[in-house]
N, C-alpha and C positions, 0 to 999 in steps of 0.2 A: 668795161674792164671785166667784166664776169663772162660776157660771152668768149674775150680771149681766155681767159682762164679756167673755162669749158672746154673748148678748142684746144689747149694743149694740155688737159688732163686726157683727152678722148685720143690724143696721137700719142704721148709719153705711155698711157700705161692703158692702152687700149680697150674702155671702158667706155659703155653710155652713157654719162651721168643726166641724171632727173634734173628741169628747170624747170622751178616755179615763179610765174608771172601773175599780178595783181594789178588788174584791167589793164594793162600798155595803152590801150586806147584812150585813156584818160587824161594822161599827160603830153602825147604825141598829135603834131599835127599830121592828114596825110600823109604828105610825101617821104616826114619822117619815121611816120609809123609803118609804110610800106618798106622802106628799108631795114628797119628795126627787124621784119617777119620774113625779109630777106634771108639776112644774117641767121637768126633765131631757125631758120628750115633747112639752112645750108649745113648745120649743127650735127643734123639727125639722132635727136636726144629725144628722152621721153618729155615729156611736154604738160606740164600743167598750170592752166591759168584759167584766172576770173576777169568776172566782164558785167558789168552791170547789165547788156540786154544777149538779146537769146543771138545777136548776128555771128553765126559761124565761118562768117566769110574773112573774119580776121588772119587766121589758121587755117584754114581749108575746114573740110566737115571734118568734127572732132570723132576719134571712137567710141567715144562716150561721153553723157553730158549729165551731170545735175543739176539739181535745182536746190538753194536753201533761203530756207524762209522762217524766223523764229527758231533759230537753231536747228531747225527739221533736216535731212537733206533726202532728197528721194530724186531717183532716175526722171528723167527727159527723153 
């Protein structure tokens, strides 16, 4: 539901809007998490998510990555 209602905020009033995702990989098996980063890329929205390990091959290589640990957060 949200990715449609990304999709037609970004065609009605012609804006990127930011998606934030909290590990997808957690809850998704494969084939449905490859479709989920399908959908999610076909989007072209700004993009931020967590992931419990460093694997960037979810998303492609991210622009930027951190790290938090104990409330800390610092570059990768």
């Amino acid at each position: 539901m949200i990715l449609a209602q990304l999709a037609a905020l970004r065609e009605r009033f012609a804006t990127s809007p930011t998606l934030l995702l909290d590990d997808p990989a957690a809850e998704l098996d494969a084939p449905h998490l490859a479709a989920f980063i399908d959908q999610v890329l076909r989007l072209r929205c700004q993009l931020v998510f967590t992931a419990l390990g460093p694997d960037p091959v979810v998303f492609q290589a991210p622009d930027r990555a951190f790290h938090v640990e104990h409330g800390r957060v610092r570059p990768v």
